[in-house]
N, C-alpha and C positions, 0 to 999 in steps of 0.2 A: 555323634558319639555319646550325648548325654542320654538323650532315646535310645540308643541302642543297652547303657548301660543300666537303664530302666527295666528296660525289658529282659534281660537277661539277669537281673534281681530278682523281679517276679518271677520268673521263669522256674529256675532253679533253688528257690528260696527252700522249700523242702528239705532239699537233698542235701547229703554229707558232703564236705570239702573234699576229698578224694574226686567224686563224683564230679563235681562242678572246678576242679580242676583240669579235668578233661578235657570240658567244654568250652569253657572261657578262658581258660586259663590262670595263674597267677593274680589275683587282685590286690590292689595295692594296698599296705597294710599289715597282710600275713608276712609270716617267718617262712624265710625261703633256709635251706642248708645247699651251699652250694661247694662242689670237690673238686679243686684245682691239680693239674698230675703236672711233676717235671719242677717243682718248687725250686729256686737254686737254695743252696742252703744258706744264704747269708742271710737271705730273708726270717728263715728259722732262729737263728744264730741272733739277728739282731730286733727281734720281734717283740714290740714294747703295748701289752694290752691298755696301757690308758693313752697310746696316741692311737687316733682314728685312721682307719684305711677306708677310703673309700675306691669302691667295687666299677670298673667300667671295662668299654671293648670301643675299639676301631675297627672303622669299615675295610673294605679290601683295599680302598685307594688312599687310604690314610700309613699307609707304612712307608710310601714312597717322600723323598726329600728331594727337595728346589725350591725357587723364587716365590714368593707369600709376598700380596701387597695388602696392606690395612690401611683403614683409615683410623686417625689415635689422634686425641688430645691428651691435652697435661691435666692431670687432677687439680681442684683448685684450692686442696686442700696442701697440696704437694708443695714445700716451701720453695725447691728449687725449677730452673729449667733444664731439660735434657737437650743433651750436645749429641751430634752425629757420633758415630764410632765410639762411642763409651757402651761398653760391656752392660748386658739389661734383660732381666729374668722374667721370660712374658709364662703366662700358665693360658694356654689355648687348650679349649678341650679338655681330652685327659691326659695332656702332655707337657709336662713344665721344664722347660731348658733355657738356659742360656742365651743369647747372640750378640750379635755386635749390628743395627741396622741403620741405614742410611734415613734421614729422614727428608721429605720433598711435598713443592705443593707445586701444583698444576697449574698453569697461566691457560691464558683463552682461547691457546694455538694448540692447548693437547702436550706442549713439553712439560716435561717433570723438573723442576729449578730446585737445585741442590738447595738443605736452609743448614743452613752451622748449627741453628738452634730451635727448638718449637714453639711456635707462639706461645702465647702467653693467654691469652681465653679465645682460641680461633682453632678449630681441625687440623690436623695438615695429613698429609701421605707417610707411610712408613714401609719399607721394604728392606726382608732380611731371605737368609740362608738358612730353610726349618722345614720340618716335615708339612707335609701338604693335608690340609685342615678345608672343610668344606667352605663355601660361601656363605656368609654371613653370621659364621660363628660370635660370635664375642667371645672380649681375651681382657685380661688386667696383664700392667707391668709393673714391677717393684723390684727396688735396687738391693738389695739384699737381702738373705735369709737366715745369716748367721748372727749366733746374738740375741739377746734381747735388746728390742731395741724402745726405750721409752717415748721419743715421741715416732713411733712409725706411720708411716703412710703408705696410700698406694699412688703411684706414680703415676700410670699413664691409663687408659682406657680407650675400647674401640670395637669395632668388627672389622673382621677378613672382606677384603673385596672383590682377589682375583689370588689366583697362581699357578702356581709350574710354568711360570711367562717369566722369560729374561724381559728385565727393564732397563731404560737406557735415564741414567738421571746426569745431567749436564751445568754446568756451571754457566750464571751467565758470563759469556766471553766477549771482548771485543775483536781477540783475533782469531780467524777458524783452521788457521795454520797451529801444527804443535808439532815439539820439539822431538826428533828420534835418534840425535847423538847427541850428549852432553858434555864439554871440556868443562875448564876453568872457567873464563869469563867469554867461551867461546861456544854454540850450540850450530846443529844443522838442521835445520826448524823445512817441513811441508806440508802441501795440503793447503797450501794459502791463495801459490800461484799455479796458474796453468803450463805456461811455459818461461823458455828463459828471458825471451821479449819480452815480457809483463813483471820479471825479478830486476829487468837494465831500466824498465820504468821508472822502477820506486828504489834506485836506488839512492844511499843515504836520508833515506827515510825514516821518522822517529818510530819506535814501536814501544808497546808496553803489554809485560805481561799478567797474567790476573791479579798478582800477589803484591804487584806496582813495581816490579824491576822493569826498568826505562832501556832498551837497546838503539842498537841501529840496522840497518839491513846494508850488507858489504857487497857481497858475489853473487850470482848463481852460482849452482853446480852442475854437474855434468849429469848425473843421475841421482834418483827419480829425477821425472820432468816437473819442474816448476821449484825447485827447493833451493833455496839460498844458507848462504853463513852471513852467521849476523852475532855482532859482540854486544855483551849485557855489564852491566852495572855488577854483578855477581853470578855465580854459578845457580842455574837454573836448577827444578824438580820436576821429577813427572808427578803430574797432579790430574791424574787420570782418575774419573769419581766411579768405583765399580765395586759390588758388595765383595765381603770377604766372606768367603766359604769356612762359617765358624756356626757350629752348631753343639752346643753341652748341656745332654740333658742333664737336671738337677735330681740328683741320688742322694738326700739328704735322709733316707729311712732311718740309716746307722749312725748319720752325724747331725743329729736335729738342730743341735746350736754351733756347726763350727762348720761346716760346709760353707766357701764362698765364692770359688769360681774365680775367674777372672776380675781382675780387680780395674778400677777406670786411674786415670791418669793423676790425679786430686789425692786415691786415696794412697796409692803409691809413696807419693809424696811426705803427705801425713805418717806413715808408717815409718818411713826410711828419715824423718827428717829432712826433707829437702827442699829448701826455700827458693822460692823463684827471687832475680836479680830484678831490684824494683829500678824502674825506668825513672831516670834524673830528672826526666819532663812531666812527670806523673807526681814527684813529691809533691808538698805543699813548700811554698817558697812566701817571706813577709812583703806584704804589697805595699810598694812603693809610689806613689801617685804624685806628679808634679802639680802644684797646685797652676791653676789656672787664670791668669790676667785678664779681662775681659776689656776690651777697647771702651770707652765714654761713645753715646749714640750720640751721631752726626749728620745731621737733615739738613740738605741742603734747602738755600733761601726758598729757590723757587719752588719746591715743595711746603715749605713752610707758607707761605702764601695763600696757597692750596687748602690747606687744614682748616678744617674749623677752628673757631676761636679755644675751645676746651681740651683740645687735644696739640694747642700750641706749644713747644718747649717757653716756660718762664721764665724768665730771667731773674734770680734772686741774689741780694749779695752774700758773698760768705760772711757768716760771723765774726766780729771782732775787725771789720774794715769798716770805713766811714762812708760813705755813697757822696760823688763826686761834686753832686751839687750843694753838699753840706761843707765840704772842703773850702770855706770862705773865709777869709778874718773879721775878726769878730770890731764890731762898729758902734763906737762912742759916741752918743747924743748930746749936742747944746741944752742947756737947760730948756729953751722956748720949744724945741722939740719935745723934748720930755714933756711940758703942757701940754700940748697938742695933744700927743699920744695919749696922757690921762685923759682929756676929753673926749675924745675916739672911743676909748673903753667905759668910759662911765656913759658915752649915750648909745653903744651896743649893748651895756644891760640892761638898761632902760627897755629898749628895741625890745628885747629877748623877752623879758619879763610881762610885757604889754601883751607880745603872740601867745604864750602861754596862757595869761588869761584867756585871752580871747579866745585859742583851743577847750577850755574849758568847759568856757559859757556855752560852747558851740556841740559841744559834748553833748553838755544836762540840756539844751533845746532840742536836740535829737531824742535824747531819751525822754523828753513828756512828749513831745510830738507823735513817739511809736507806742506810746501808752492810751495816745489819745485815739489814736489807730486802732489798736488792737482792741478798745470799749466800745466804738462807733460798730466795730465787725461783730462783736458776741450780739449787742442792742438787736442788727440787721437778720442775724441769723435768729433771734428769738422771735423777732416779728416774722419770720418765715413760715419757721415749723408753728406758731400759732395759727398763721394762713392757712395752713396746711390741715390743720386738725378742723377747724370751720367747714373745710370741702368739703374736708371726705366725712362729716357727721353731715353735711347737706346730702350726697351723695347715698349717703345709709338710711333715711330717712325717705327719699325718693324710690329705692329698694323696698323698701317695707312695704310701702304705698299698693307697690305695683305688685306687690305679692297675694296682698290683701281683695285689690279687684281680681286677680283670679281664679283667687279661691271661690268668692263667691258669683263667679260668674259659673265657676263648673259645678257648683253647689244648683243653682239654676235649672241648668241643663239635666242635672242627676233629676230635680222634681218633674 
């Protein structure tokens, strides 16, 4: 296309725009005037030259409406998540309306698994009731257009992937039976069993349904084949997941700040005042904690035996008790005892004071002994490295020597 657009520059460069109108047509750039016939007149009526209109057209198979599936994530810019069935203004194309779309992700088997909510930084499926938009288009969603809104966002993002296909999006279920008359706390539920031998099997059998209402299964019935009555914990719903045929385009030309559509269930709320009844098990309640006893550890002997010495329980007394063998009366000596005992003590100091010299003396004989060591080793190691220096000055000498016949031996041979 760039060569082509090359050469049809060259080409025509020349010639007047009229001229090269003809040939290549419209280039992008130039001022087009283009006359629309059949205007309604509100359009007239409500025609504001500083909002932009921009100019498009649909193909022949884009007029037709049905099933649109997309693939859409959440902006992540977008404070909130989006919930199934809340009302959501996607702009595809050059088509911007309204719907109401299921959202779904696909498991590994090809089923489409109902999601309440869209991730949160992951893809998922989305499928609504909207005019039919080619494959691979891209579309944004955002939740309102009326207003100023200060902090706005765009909502959802994505491309088209299929349509004009009814889709079947399914809850995961644990029973494949569902309910097609509803009483009080009474339902006539099929689709589960085959016949009525297979309802007399299971009968008094627990059951539960999505929502967690808990039954039982009672009777069959006589017709359809296989359908039983079975009583529930409360009045059942059909909860049958199937899009709703809800499609609004957005005509905001005339109402630029006050157009809003269908409203979702939150803003209802907000509007009207109307507080939801908070759940008693949801407040915050003051935590009460019993404190805790904890049993004294008790290791029996024979494990104790077992232990090494450092990991033995001690045995220590408590404080402010006397330990059992100090528990003695106290014992009065005869005077010639009392001598004794002074002599005992005055010839253990005696005793005491002799070892400590004599640790002493034994001390400072060690310490000139490793002095006398440590003089004898510097003496040895001096007389070494002087050995050493005598070699290797014989050795450098016997070098020279042999250098010197050499030379003149090749001095020789030169004459």
């Amino acid at each position: 296309m760039q060569k082509q657009a090359q050469l049809n520059r060259t080409e025509f460069e020349d010639q007047d725009d009229e001229a090269r109108v003809q040939y290549e047509g419209f280039r992008p750039g130039m001022y087009v005037r283009v006359e629309i016939e059949n205007v309604p007149c509100e359009f007239v009526q409500n025609f504001d030259p500083h909002y932009p209109i921009i100019l498009g057209g649909l193909g022949n198979s884009e007029g037709n409406v049905g099933y649109v599936q997309m693939r859409l994530k959440k902006h992540r810019w977008y404070k909130k998540i989006l919930k199934s069935r809340d009302p959501i203004i996607f702009s595809v194309g050059w088509r911007r309306f309204q719907t109401i779309p299921l959202y779904y992700i696909e498991d590994h088997n090809g089923r489409q698994r109902l999601l309440k909510y869209t991730p949160q930084h992951m893809h998922c499926g989305a499928a609504f009731w909207g005019p039919i938009t080619p494959q691979g288009t891209g579309f944004l969603a955002i939740q309102s257009v009326s207003g100023i809104m200060p902090d706005f966002r765009i909502a959802a993002t994505g491309v088209v992937l299929d349509l004009d296909k009814s889709i079947k999006i399914v809850k995961k279920l644990k029973l494949t039976g569902f309910p097609y008359k509803i009483f009080k706390n009474t339902s006539f539920i099929k689709g589960m069993f085959n016949s009525a031998l297979e309802v007399a099997k299971f009968e008094g059998a627990v059951i539960r349904t999505v929502s967690g209402i808990r039954g039982q299964i009672k009777k069959a019935l006589r017709a359809p084949e296989g359908a039983f009555r079975a009583s529930f914990e409360d009045k059942l719903l059909m909860s049958g997941e199937c899009l709703e045929y809800f499609y609004n385009p957005v005509t905001s030309l005339g109402e630029k700040d006050t157009w809003s559509g269908m409203r979702t269930t939150g803003q209802l709320r907000l509007t009207h005042g109307v507080r939801l009844k908070a759940n008693k098990d949801s407040l915050y309640k003051p935590i009460l904690r019993q404190k805790k006893h904890f049993n004294s550890l008790h290791i029996p002997k024979a494990l104790q035996k077992a232990l090494p010495f450092k990991n033995k329980p001690k045995t220590q007394a408590k404080a402010g008790k006397v330990p059992k063998d100090r528990r003695r009366p106290a014992v009065i000596r005869e005077p010639h005892e009392r001598k004794i005992l002074a002599l005992l003590d005055a010839l253990s100091t005696v005793h005491s004071q002799k070892m400590k010299k004599a640790k002493e003396q034994r001390h400072l004989h060690n310490k000139e002994h490793f002095r006398a060591r440590q003089k004898e080793e510097e003496e040895k190691l001096k007389r070494q490295k002087d050995l050493r220096k005598k070699l290797f000055r014989i050795q450098g000498q016997k070098e020279r020597r042999n250098q010197k016949s050499s030379l003149k031996g090749a001095e020789g041979q030169l004459q």
